[in-house]
C-alpha positions, 0 to 999 in steps of 0.5 A: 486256823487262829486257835494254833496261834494260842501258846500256853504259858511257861510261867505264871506271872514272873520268875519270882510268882512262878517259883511260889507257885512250883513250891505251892504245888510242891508243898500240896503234893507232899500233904497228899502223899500216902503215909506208908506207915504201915503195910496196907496201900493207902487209897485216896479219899475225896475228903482227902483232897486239897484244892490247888491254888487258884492261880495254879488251877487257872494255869491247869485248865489253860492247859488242858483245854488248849493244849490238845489244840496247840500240839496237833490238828484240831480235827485230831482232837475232834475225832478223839473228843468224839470216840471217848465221849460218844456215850455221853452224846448219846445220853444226852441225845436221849434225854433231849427232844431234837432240836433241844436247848444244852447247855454245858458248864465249863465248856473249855475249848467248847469241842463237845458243843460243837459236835452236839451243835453238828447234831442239831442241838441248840447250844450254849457254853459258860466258861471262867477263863476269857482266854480259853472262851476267845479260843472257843469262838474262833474254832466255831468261827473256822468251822463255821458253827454258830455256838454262843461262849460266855464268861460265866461263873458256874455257881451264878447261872442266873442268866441262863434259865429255861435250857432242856439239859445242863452238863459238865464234864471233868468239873466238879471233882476239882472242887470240895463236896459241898462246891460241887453240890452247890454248882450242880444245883445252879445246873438243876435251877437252869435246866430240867436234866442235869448230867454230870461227868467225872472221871475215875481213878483210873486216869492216872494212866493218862495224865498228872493227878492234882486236885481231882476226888475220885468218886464211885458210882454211887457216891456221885449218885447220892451228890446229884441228889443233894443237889436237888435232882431225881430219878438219877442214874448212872453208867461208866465209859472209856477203855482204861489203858492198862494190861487188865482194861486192855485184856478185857476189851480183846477178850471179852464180847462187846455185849458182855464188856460194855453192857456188863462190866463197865455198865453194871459193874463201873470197872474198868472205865475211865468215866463215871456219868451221873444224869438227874432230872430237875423241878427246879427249873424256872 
């Protein structure tokens, strides 16, 4: 399969681009770092954040999106991709007719719309990085399904009009409040539901944290409407792999774990989910 044959890179550029790109990061986490002045624990805020360089954050997302398919079989991640997200295809499968046009934004190695493709959904992905889109095309070429991957700019939908749902998954928490409200209204103007998903504090126990705002329910709620939508609502998904998540999922009902603790009360999850309708569809 030719997607194994994608390496990441070691560095970006050269030795010397590399080396001011570690001390970027460097001087970024130092400014983030929690000020221990006092005895109560600092929590991080989103307006806290600060944006990794550009370069950096280009480097990252390589990473993330082809770095599952460099260490292991793709049908691994496949399967894995499947377990975590089923929530989100099932809201999806929800909130549009069968048959339905979806778009996501942000598709990286495109593994949701493949999936959803395999549903029957009518799919399309954008993407802003050329070679994680290359890489996209070639797992639906080996698996055989027709899923069209575009070079795109989220903030630039314009060619991308009349779909019956938009969604984005671990986008717009890279980005300052009013880019993320901005990115999801292009969503509201290319569809008429929008499902955002971001995820939660709590995934410091899977992977480095850079860049990402951590946002409630209801904070996410209220930028789904600053961006035009209505009707919002939302859940919160995935098991949190630490001794409280773990004790929680063996001890409790499954009606009582899912429906009420991560459902009604978003804890613990490892995703927050925001789906709104839109009129602003053309």
């Amino acid at each position: 399969m030719r997607v194994l044959e994608y390496s990441l890179p070691t560095r970006v550029g050269s030795s010397t681009s590399a080396s001011c790109a570690s001390r970027e990061v460097a001087a970024l986490e130092k400014r983030r770092r929690p000020q221990m002045a006092t005895k109560k624990k600092h929590r991080r805020t989103a307006g806290e954040v600060a944006s990794l360089p550009t370069e950096v954050s280009a480097q990252r997302w390589d990473g993330y999106s082809l770095g599952p398919l460099r260490e292991g079989h793709p049908l691994a991640h496949f399967a894995d991709r499947w377990q975590f997200e089923e929530p989100l295809y099932r809201e999806i499968a929800r909130s549009v007719p069968s048959g339905g046009k979806v778009l996501e934004v942000g598709s990286g190695s495109g593994v949701n719309l493949i999936l959803l493709a395999a549903r029957g959904f009518q799919v399309a992905g954008v993407e802003y990085r050329p070679r994680v889109v290359e890489a996209a095309r070639d797992i639906a070429d080996s698996l055989r399904v027709e899923v069209p991957y575009d070079v795109a700019d989220a903030f630039d939908l314009t060619s991308y009009r009349g779909f019956d749902l938009a969604f984005s998954c671990g986008m717009i928490e890279h980005w300052p409040r009013e880019d993320a409200v901005r990115a999801l209204h292009e969503q509201a103007k290319a569809a008429r539901v929008v499902v955002a998903e971001v995820p939660t504090r709590y995934t410091r126990y899977t992977g480095e944290i850079t860049d990402e705002r951590f946002y409630s329910r209801r904070q996410l709620r209220q930028i789904m409407r600053e961006a035009g939508l209505s009707n919002v609502r939302s859940l919160a998904y995935g098991d949190v792999p630490n001794t409280a998540g773990r004790a929680c999922r063996l001890l409790l009902p499954e009606l009582v774990y899912r429906r009420g603790l991560q459902s009604r009360c978003g804890w613990p999850a490892m995703a927050h989910v925001a789906i709104g309708a839109s009129e602003l569809r053309s």
